[in-house]
C-alpha positions as CSV (number, residue, x, y, z in Angstrom):
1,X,0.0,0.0,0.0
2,X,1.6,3.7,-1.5
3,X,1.9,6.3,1.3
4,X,-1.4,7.9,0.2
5,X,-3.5,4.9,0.6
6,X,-1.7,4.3,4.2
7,X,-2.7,8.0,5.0
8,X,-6.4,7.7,3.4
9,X,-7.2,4.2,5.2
10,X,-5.5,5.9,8.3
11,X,-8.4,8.9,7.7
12,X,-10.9,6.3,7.1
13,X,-10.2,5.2,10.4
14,X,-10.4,8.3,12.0
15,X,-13.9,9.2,10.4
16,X,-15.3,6.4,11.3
17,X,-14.2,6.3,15.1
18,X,-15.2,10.6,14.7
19,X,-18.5,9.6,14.1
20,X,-18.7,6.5,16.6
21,X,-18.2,9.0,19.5
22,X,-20.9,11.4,17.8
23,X,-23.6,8.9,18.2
24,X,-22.7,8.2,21.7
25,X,-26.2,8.9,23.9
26,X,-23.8,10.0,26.7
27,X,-23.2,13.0,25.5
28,X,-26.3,15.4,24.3
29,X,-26.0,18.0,21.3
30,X,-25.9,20.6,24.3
31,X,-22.9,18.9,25.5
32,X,-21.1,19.2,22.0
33,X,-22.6,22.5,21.4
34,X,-20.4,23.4,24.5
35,X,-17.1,21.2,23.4
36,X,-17.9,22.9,20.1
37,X,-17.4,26.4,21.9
38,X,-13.9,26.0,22.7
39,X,-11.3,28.9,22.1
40,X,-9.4,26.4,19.8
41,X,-12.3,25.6,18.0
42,X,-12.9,29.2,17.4
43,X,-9.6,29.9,16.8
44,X,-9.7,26.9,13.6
45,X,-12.5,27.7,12.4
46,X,-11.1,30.2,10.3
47,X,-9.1,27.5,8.6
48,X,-12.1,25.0,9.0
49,X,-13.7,25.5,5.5
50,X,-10.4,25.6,3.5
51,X,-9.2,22.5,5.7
52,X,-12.7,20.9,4.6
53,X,-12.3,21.7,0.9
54,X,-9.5,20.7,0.5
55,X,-10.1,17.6,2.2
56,X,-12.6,17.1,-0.7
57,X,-10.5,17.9,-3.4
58,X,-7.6,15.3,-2.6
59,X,-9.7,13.0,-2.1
60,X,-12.2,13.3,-5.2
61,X,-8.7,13.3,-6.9
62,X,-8.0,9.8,-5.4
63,X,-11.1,8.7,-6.0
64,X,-10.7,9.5,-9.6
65,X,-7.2,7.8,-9.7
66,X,-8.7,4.7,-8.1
67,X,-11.4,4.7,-10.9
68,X,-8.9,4.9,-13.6
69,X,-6.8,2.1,-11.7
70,X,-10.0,-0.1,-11.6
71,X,-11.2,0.3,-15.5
72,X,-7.3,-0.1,-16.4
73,X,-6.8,-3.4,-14.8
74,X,-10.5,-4.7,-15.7
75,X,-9.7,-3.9,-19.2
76,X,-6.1,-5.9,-19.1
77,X,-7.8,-8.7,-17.4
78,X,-10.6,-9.2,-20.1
79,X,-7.5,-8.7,-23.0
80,X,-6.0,-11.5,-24.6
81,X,-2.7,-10.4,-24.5
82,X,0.4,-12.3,-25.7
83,X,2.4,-11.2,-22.7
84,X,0.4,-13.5,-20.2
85,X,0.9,-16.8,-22.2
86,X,4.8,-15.8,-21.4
87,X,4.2,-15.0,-17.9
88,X,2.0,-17.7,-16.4
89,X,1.9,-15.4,-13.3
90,X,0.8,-12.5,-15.4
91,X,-3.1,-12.9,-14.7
92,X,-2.8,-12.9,-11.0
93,X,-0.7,-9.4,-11.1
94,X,-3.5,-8.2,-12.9
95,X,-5.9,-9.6,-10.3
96,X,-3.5,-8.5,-7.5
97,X,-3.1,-5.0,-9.3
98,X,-7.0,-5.0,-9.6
99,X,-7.8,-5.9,-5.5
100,X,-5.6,-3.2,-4.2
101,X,-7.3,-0.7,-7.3
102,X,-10.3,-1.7,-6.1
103,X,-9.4,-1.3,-2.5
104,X,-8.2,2.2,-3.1
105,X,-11.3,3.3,-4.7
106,X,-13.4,2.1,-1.3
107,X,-11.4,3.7,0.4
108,X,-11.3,6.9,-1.1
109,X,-14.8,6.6,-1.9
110,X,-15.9,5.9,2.2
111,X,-13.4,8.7,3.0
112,X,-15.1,10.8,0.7
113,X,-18.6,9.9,1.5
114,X,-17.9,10.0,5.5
115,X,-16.4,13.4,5.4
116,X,-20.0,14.7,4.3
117,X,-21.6,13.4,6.8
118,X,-19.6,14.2,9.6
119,X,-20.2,17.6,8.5
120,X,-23.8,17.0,7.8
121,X,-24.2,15.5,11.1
122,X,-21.9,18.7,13.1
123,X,-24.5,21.2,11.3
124,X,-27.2,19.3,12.7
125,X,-26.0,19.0,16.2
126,X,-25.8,22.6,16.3
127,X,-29.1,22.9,15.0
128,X,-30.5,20.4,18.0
129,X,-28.3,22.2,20.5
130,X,-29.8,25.8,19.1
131,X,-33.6,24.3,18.7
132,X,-33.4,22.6,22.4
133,X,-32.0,26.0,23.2
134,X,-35.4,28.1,21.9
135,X,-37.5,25.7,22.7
136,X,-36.3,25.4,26.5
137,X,-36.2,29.5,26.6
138,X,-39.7,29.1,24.3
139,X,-41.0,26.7,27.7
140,X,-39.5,29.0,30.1
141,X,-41.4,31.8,28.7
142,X,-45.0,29.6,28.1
143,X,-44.1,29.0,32.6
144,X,-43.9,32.4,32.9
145,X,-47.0,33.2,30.6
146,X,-48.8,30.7,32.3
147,X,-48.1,32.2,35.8
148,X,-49.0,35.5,34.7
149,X,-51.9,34.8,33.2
150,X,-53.0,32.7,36.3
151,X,-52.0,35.8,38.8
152,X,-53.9,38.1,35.8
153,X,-56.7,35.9,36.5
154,X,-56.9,35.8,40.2
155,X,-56.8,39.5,40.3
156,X,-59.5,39.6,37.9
157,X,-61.1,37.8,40.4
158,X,-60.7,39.9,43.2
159,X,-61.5,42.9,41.7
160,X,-65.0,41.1,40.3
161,X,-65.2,40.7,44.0
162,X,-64.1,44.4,45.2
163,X,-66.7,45.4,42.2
164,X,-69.7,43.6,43.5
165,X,-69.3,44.4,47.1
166,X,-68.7,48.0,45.9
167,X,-71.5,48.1,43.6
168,X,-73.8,46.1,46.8
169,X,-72.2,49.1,49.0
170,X,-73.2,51.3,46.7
171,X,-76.7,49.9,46.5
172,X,-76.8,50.2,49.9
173,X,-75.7,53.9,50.6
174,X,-78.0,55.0,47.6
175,X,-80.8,53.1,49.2
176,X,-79.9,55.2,52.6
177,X,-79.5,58.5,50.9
178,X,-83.0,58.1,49.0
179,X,-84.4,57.3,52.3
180,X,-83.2,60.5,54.1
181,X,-83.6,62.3,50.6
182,X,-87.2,60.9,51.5
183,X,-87.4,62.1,54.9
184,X,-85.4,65.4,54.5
185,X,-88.0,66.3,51.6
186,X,-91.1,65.4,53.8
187,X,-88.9,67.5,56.7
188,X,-89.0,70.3,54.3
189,X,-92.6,69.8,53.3
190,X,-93.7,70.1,56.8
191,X,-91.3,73.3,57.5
192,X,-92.9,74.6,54.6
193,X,-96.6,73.9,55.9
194,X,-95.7,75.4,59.1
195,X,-94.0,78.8,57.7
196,X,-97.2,78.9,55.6
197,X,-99.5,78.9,59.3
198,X,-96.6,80.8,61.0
199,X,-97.2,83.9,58.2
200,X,-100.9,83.2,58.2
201,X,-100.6,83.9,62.2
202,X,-98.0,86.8,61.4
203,X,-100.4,88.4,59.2
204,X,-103.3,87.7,61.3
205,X,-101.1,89.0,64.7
206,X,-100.0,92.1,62.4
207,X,-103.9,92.5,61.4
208,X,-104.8,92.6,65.4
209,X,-101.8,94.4,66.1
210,X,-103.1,97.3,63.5
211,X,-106.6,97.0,65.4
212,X,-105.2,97.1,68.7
213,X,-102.9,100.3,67.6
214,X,-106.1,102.0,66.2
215,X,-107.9,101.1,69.3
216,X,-105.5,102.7,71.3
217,X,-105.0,105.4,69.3
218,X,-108.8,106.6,69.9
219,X,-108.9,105.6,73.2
220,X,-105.2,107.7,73.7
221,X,-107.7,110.7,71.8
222,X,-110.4,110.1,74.0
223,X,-108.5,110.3,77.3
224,X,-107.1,113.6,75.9
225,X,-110.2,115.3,75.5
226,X,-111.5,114.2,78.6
227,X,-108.7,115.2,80.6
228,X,-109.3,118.8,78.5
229,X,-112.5,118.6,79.8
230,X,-112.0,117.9,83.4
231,X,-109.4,120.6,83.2
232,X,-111.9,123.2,81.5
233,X,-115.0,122.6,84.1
234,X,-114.2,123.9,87.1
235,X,-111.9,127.0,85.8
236,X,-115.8,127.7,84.1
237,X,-117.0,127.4,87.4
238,X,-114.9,129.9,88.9
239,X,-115.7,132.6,86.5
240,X,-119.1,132.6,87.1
């Protein structure tokens, strides 16, 4: 095996060990999310893309060469050529030649075909770790939703509560103010009704008062004249 095979069976290896740890259930795609967070992974990934291109290219480029290997030894095997009836071991080089061709182009192939999905299955790890991410901050929120709306609801309660024994206390002091609003009008009513018989007594006391004044007016006039009288008689007397 060349030096390149070696190094692509040796990368084979790798991959395939790579993606045995991935699909361990011990560790979650928030626990690679994490390992995936490291300062040395952020300080590769820079390089990460041109490593992983290139990566492609070398091996679509073996994989090619393997190809040609393959359909070059299939086509001297099925060839009746002169040169094997002079070498009796001539048909199991080709075979030999056409195993390791063969061999080559699964390896590079798998290589090629592993390297794919390990990064298919990386981008989709991050996309677990990021959706189990929202949707445990999406469930956080809904709790805290739920709690608020429950506290929302048993203040709404409360205040239906504070309402209806306000609005029953309000029932109840209207109910008392149209009762004194009852009794302060039939008060005033019968303040009115006796201001109307106190000014029909005023009138009538002013009315005797009037009579009385007149009354004692003449009698005033009459005591007048007959104290001028009594005071006229006997000076009469004594002229005579």
């Amino acid at each position: 095996m060349g030096l390149q095979w070696t190094a692509v069976a040796l990368f084979l290896y790798a991959e395939i060990a790579f993606i045995l740890i991935l699909c361990l259930p011990l560790l979650s795609a928030q626990r690679w999310q994490k390992i995936f967070k490291w300062q040395i992974w952020s300080m590769m990934s820079s390089y990460w893309n041109k490593f992983f291109f290139a990566m492609i290219i070398i091996l679509v480029v073996l994989f090619l060469d393997a190809v040609r290997e393959v359909r070059k030894y299939s086509a001297e095997e099925t060839t009746s050529d002169p040169q094997a009836q002079s070498h009796p071991n001539f048909h199991d080089h080709v075979h030999m030649m056409l195993f390791r061709a063969q061999r080559n182009l699964y390896l590079s192939g798998f290589s090629l075909f592993q390297w794919l999905v390990i990064r298919r299955i990386i981008t989709l790890i991050h996309q677990v770790a990021l959706a189990q991410g929202s949707g445990a901050a999406l469930q956080t929120q809904a709790e805290g939703a739920n709690e608020a709306a429950q506290k929302y609801m048993a203040e709404n309660q409360k205040l239906k509560e504070a309402l209806k024994d306000e609005a029953s206390a309000k029932s109840s002091r209207s109910r008392l103010m149209r009762e004194e609003v009852e009794k302060a009008t039939k008060d005033l009513r019968a303040a009115d009704d006796a201001l109307q018989k106190s000014r029909v007594e005023v009138e009538a006391m002013k009315k005797q008062t009037q009579g009385l004044t007149k009354e004692y007016d003449r009698l005033l006039k009459e005591h007048q004249m007959l104290q001028e009288s009594a005071s006229n008689g006997p000076e009469g007397k004594k002229d005579q």
